[in-house]
N, C-alpha and C positions, 0 to 999 in steps of 0.2 A: 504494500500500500504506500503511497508517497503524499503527502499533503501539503497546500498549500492554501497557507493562513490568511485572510482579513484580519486588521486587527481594528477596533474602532477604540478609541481613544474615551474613558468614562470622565474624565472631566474636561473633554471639550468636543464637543459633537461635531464641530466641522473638520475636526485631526483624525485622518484613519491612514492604516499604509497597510499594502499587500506587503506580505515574505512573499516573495517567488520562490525562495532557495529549497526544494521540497524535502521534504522530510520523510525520510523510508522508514520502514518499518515492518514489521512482518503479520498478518494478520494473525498468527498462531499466539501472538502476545496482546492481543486485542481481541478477544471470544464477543467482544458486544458487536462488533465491527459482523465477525462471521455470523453472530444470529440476525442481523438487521438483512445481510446479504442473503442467507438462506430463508429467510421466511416474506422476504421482499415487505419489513413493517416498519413503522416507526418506534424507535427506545428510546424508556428514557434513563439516565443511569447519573445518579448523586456520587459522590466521591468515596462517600462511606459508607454507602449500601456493601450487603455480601455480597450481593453479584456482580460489584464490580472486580477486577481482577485485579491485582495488585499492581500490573505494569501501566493499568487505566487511572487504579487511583494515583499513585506517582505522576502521569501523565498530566492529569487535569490539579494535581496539587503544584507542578512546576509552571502549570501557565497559568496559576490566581485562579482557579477556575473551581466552582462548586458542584455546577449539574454539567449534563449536555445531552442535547437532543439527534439522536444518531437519525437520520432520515435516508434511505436509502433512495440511490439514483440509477433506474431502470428502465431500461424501452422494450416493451413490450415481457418477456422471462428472463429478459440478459441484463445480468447486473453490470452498471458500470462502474459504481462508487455510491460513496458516503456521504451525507453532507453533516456535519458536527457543527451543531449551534450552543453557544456557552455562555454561562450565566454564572455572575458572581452571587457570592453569601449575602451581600445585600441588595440582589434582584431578585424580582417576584419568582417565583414559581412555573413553569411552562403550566399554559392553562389547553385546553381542551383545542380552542380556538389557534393557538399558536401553532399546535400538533397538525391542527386540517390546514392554515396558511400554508404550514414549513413543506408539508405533505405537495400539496398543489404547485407550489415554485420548485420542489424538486423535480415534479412530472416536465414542466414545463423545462427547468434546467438539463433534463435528460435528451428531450425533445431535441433541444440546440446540439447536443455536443453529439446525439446521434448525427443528425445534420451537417455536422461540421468534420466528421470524421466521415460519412460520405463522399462531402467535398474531398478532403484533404484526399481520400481513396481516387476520385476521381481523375483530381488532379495530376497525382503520382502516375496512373494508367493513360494519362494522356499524355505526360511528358516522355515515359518510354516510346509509346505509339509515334512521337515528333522524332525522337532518338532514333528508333527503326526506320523510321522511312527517311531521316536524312542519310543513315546508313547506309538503304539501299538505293539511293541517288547518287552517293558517291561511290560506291562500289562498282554500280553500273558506266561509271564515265572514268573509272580508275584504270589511267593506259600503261604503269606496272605492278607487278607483286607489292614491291616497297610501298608505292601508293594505296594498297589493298587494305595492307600491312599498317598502315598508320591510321587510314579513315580509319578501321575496324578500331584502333584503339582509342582514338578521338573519342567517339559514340559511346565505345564502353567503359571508359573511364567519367565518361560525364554522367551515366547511369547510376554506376557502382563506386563506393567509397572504397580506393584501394590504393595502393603505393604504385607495386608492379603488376606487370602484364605480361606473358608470353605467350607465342602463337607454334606450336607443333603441330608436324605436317607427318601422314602416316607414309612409311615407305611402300615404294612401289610390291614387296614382297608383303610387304604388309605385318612385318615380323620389328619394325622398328620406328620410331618417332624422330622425325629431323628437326632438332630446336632451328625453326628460321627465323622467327624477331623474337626481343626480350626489351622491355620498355618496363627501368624504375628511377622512380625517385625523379621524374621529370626527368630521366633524359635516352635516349636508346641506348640499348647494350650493345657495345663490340660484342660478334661470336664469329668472328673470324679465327679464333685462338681454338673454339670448343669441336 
């Protein structure tokens, strides 16, 4: 699980700042996190209730925090996250009311980041799809190997996060591989040596 914090500031309403920096953790030290996700409901869990776990109470004792409203974030049976609402020792109580708001902005918060992870899918499939077909534009008008040889790495380097590259060609017997380009580090490899 990795989280990232709002904080809103209790004595002065217009001071708030995101953490971005997220914060891992493992669901197996957070059992409220795993019932909110397997029974797709809202919890609510005090610091010193039993059923809080001891890694939750420490949790909610290091950030000033007394209750929290664990609201699960799902589309459709797929869990995507938590959302954790917190409330100090001198804030009311989550009332009934709070539970169906938190409930509804998490449907709707789910809604987005299905969407948006769509997009993002989208996008990724249509930038290979631009990547392949400039490929096979330049392949098609590439008048030698070497130039074969570098489109192909152009294209696949812009795809794939990677350092190096090499291209083997099966021998005519077909019993061996001939290393013919090696591209790392930004630059071609001599194999004239190999």
């Amino acid at each position: 699980v990795s989280q990232i914090m709002h904080i809103q500031h209790p004595d002065d309403s217009k001071k708030a700042e995101f953490n971005l920096n997220p914060y891992t953790f493992p669901i197996a030290h957070f059992p409220s996190i795993g019932e909110v996700l397997a029974q797709q409901a809202t919890l609510l869990r005090h610091r010193n209730d039993s059923e809080t776990s001891q890694p939750e109470q420490n949790f909610l004792a290091e950030q000033g925090q007394e209750s929290s409203l664990l609201v699960p974030l799902t589309h459709g049976s797929t869990p995507l996250g938590v959302v954790m609402i917190f409330r100090t020792a001198d804030q009311p109580e989550f009332a009934r009311s709070d539970r169906q708001l938190a409930n509804v902005m998490a449907n709707e918060t789910a809604i987005a980041l299905n969407n948006a992870i769509l997009a993002s899918e989208r996008q990724g499939r249509l930038a290979q799809l631009n990547a392949l077909n400039r490929l096979s534009n330049r392949l098609s008008l590439a008048p030698t190997m070497f130039d074969v040889f570098e489109s192909a790495r152009r294209e696949i380097l812009s795809l794939f996060e990677a350092t190096t590259m090499s291209i083997m060609l099966l021998t005519k017997d077909e019993q061996y591989f001939e290393w013919v380009y090696g591209f790392e580090y930004g630059q071609e490899l001599d194999l004239t040596g190999i």
